[in-house]
C-alpha positions as protocol buffer text, in pm:
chain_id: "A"
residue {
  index: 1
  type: UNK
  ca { x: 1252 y: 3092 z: 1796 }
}
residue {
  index: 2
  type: UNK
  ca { x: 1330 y: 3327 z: 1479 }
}
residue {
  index: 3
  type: UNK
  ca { x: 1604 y: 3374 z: 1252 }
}
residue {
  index: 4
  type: UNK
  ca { x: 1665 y: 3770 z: 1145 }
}
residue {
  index: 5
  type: UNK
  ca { x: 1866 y: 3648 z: 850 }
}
residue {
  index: 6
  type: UNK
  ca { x: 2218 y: 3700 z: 1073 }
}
residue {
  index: 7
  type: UNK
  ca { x: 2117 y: 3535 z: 1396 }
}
residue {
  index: 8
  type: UNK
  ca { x: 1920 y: 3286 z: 1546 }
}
residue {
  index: 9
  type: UNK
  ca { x: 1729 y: 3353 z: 1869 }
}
residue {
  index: 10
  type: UNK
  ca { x: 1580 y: 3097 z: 2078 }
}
residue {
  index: 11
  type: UNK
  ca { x: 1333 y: 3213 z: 2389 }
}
residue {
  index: 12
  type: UNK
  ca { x: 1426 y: 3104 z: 2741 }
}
residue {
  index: 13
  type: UNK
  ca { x: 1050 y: 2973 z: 2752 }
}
residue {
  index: 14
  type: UNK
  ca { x: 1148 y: 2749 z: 2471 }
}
residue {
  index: 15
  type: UNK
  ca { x: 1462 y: 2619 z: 2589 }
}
residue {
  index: 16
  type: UNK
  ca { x: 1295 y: 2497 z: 2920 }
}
residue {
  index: 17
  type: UNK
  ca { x: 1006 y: 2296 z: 2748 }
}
residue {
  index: 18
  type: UNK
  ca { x: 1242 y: 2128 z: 2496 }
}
residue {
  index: 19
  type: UNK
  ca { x: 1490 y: 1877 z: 2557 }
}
residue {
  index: 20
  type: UNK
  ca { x: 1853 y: 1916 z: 2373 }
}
residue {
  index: 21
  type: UNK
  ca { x: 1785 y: 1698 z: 2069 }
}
residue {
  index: 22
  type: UNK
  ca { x: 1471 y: 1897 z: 2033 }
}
residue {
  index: 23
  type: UNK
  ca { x: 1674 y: 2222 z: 2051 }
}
residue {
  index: 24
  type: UNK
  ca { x: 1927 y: 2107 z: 1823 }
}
residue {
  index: 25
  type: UNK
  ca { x: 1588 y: 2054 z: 1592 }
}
residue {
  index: 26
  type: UNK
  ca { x: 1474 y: 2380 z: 1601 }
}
residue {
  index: 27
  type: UNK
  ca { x: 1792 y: 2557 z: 1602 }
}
residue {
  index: 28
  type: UNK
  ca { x: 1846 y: 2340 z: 1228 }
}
residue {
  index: 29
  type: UNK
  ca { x: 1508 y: 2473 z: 1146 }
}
residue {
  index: 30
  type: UNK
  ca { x: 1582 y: 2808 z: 1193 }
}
residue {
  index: 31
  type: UNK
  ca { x: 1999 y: 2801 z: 1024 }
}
residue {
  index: 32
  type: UNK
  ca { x: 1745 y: 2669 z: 731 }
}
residue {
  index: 33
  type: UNK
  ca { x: 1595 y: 2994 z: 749 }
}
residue {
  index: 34
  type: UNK
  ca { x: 1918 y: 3178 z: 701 }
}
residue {
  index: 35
  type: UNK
  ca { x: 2084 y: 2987 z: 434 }
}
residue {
  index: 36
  type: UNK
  ca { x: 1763 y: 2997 z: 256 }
}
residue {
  index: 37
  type: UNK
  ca { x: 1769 y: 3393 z: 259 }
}
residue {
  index: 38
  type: UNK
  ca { x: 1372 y: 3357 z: 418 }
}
residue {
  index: 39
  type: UNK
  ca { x: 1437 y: 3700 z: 635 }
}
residue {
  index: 40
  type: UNK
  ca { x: 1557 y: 3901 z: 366 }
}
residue {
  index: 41
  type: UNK
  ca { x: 1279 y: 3744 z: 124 }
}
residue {
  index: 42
  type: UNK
  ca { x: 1042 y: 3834 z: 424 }
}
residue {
  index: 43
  type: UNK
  ca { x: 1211 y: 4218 z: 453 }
}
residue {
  index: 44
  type: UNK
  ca { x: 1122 y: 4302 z: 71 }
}
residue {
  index: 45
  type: UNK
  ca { x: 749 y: 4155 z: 101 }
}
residue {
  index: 46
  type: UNK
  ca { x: 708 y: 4426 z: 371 }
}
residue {
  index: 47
  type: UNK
  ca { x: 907 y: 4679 z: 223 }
}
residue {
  index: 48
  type: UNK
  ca { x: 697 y: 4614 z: -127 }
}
residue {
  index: 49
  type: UNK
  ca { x: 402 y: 4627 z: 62 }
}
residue {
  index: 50
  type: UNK
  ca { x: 468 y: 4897 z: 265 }
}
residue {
  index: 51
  type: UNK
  ca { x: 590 y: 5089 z: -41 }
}
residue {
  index: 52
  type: UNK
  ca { x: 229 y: 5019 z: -236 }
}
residue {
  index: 53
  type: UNK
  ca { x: 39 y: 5086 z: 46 }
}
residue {
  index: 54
  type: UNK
  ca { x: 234 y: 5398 z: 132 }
}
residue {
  index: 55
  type: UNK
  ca { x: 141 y: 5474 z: -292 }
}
residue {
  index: 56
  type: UNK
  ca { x: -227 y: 5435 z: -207 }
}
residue {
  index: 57
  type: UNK
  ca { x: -261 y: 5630 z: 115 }
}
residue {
  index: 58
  type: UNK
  ca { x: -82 y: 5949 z: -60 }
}
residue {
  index: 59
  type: UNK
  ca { x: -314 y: 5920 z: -346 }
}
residue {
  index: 60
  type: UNK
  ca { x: -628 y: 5880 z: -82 }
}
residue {
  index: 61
  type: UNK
  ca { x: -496 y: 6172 z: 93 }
}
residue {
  index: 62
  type: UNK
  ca { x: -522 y: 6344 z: -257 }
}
residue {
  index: 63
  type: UNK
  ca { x: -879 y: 6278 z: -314 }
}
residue {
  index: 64
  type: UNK
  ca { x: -957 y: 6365 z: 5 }
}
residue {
  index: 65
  type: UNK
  ca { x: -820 y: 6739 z: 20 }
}
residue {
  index: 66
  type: UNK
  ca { x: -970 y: 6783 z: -330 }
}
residue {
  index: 67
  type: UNK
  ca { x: -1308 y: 6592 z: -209 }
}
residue {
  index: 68
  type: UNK
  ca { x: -1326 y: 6536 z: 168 }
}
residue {
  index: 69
  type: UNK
  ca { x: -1417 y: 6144 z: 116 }
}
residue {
  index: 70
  type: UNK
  ca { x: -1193 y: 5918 z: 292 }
}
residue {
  index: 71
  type: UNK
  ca { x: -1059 y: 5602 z: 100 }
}
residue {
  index: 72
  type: UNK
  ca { x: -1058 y: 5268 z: 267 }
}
residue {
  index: 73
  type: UNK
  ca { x: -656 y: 5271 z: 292 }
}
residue {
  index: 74
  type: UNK
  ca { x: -711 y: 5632 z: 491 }
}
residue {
  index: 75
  type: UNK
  ca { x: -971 y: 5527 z: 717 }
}
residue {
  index: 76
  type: UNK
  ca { x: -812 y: 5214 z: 801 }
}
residue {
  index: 77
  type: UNK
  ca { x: -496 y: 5464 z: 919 }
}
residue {
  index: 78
  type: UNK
  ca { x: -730 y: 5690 z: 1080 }
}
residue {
  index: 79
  type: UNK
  ca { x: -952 y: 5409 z: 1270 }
}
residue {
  index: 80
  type: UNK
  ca { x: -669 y: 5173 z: 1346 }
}
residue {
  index: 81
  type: UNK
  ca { x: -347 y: 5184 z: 1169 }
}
residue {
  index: 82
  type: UNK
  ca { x: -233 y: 5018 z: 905 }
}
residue {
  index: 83
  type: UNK
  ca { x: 56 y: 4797 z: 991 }
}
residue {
  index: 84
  type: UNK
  ca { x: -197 y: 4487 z: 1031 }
}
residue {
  index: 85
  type: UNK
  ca { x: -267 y: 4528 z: 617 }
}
residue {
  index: 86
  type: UNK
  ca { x: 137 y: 4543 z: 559 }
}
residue {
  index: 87
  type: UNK
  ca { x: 189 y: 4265 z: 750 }
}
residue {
  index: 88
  type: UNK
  ca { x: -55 y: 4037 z: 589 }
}
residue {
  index: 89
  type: UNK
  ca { x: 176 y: 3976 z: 236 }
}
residue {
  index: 90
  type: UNK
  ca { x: 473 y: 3811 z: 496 }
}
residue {
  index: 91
  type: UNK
  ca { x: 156 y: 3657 z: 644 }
}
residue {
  index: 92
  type: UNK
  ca { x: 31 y: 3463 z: 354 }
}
residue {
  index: 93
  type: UNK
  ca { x: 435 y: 3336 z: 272 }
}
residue {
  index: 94
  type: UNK
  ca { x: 471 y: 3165 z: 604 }
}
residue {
  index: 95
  type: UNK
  ca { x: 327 y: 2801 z: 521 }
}
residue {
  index: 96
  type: UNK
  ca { x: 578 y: 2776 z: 215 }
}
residue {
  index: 97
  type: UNK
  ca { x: 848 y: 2938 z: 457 }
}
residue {
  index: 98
  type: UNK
  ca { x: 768 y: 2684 z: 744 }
}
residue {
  index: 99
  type: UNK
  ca { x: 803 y: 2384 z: 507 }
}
residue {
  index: 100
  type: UNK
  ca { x: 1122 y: 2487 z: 348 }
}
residue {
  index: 101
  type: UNK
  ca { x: 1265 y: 2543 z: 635 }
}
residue {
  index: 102
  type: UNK
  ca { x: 1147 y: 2224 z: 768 }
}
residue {
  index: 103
  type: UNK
  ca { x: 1297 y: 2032 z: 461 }
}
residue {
  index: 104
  type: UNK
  ca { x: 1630 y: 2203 z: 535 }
}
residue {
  index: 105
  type: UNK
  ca { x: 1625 y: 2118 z: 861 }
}
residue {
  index: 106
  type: UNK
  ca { x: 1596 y: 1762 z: 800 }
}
residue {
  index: 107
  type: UNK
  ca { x: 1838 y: 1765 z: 530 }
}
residue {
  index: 108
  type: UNK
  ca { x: 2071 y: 1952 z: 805 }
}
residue {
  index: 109
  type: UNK
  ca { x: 2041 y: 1682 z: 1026 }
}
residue {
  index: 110
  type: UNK
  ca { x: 2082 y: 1378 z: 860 }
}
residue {
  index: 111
  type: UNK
  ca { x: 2419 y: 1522 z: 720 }
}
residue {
  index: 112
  type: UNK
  ca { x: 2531 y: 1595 z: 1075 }
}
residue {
  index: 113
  type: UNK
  ca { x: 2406 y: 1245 z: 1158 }
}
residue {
  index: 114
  type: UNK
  ca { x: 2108 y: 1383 z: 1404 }
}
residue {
  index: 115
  type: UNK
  ca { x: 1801 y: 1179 z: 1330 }
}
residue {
  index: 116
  type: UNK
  ca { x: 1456 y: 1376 z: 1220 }
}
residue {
  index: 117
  type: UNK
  ca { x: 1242 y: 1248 z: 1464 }
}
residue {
  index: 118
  type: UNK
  ca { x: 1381 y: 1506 z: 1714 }
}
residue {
  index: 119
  type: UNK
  ca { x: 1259 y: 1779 z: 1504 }
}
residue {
  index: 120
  type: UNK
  ca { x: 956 y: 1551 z: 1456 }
}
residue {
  index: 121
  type: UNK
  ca { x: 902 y: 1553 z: 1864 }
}
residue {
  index: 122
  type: UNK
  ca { x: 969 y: 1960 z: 1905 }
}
residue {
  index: 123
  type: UNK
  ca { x: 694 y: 1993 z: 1613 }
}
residue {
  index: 124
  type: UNK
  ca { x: 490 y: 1789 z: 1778 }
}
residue {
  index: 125
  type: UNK
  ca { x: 535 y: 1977 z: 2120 }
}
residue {
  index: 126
  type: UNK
  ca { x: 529 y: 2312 z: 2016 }
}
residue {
  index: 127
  type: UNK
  ca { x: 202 y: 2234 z: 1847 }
}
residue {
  index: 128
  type: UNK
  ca { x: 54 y: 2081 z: 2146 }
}
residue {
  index: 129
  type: UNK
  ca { x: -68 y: 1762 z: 1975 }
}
residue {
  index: 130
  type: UNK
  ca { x: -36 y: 1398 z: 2009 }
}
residue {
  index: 131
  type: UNK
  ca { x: 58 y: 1138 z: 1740 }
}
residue {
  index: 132
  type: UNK
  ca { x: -303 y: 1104 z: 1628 }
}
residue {
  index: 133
  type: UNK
  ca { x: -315 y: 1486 z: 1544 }
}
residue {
  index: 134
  type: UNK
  ca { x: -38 y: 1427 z: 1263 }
}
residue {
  index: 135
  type: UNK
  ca { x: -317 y: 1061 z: 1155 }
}
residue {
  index: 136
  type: UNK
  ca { x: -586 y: 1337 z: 1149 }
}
residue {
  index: 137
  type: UNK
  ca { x: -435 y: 1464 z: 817 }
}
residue {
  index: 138
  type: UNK
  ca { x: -553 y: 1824 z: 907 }
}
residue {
  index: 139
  type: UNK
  ca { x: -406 y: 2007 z: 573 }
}
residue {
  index: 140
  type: UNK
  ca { x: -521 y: 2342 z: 666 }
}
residue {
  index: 141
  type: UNK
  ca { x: -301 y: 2651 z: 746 }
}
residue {
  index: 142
  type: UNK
  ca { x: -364 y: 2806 z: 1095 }
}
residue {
  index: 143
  type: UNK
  ca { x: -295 y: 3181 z: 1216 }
}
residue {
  index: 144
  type: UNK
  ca { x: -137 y: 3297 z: 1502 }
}
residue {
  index: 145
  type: UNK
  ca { x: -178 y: 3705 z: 1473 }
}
residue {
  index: 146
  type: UNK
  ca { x: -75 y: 3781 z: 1103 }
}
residue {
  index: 147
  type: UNK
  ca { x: 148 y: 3487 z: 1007 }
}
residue {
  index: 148
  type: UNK
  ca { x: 20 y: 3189 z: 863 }
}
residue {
  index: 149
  type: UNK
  ca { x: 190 y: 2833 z: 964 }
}
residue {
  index: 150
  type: UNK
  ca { x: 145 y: 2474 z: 804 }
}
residue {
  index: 151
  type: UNK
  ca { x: -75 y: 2243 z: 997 }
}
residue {
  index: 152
  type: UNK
  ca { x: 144 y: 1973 z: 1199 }
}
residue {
  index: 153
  type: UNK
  ca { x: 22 y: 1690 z: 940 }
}
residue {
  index: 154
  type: UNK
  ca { x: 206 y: 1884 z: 652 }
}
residue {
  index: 155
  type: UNK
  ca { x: 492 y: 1947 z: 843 }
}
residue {
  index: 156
  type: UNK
  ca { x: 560 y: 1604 z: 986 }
}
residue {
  index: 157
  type: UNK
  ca { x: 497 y: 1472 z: 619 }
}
residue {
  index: 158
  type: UNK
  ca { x: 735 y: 1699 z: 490 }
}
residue {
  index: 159
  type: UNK
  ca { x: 991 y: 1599 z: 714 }
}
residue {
  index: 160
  type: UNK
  ca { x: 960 y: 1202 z: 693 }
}
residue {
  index: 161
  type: UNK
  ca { x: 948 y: 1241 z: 326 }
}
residue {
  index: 162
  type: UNK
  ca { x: 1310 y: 1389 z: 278 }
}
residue {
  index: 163
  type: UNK
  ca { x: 1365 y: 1147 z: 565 }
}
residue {
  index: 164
  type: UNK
  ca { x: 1236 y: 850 z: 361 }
}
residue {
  index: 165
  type: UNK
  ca { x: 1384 y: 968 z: 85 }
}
residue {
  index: 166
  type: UNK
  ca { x: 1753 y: 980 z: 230 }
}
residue {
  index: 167
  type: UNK
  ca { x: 1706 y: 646 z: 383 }
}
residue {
  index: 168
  type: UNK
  ca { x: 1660 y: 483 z: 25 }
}
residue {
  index: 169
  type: UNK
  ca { x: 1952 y: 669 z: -99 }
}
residue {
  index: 170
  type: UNK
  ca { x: 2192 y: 512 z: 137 }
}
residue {
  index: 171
  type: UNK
  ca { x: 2060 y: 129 z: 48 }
}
């Protein structure tokens, strides 16, 4: 599921392995996205990036008509592109992105009266991990190609803990 900042899309894939409630979770997660501006946040990373590294391979191209040496921006373009090395600034936002969103989501769904621990569940199943996973406490970020995500443990906690938090309000 992504959000480009003016719609949400959710894969066929993911609509099968998730139940409704679960859907409902993830669809929150990503409106969070939106109304926190995340794609167009994500859209001037890359465009920043894009425009430095765009700065640096001119300048390499430079030193190499007035040299013939290659600069490691230039040989990265020549050997394999660069898009990987553009895409790594959005990359290193994601865990911050993730939780926000997560927080958002929650707070989404307790106003609409849709309890967290579906979002909890399609976290938990899109992850691929038991309850025991979120015990391990695992606080480290993993990658999947060039984005980074939150482990499940930081997720989850973020979620109960606006969760918790709304549950002591309303006492």
């Amino acid at each position: 599921a992504f959000n480009t900042g003016c719609t949400c899309y959710i894969t066929s894939a993911l609509a099968k392995k998730l139940n409704d409630d679960e859907l409902t979770a993830v669809l929150a997660h990503e409106l969070s996205h939106g109304d926190q501006g995340h794609a167009v946040k994500n859209m001037g990373l890359i465009a920043g990036t894009v425009g430095h590294h765009a700065y640096r391979l001119i300048a390499e191209e430079v030193e190499w008509f007035l040299t013939g040496r290659w600069g490691p921006v230039l040989t990265k373009v020549i050997q394999k592109g660069n898009l990987l090395t553009v895409l790594r600034a959005y990359g290193k936002y994601g865990p911050k992105v993730e939780l926000e969103a997560d927080i958002g989501a929650t707070t989404m769904m307790l106003r609409a009266g849709i309890s967290p621990k579906h979002l909890v569940a399609s976290l938990m199943k899109l992850h691929g991990h038991s309850p025991k996973a979120i015990l391990a406490k695992d606080m480290r970020h993993y990658t999947q190609s060039v984005r980074h995500y939150p482990s499940l443990y930081m997720r989850v906690r973020a979620v109960t803990k606006i969760w918790r938090a709304r549950k002591r309000i309303k006492r």
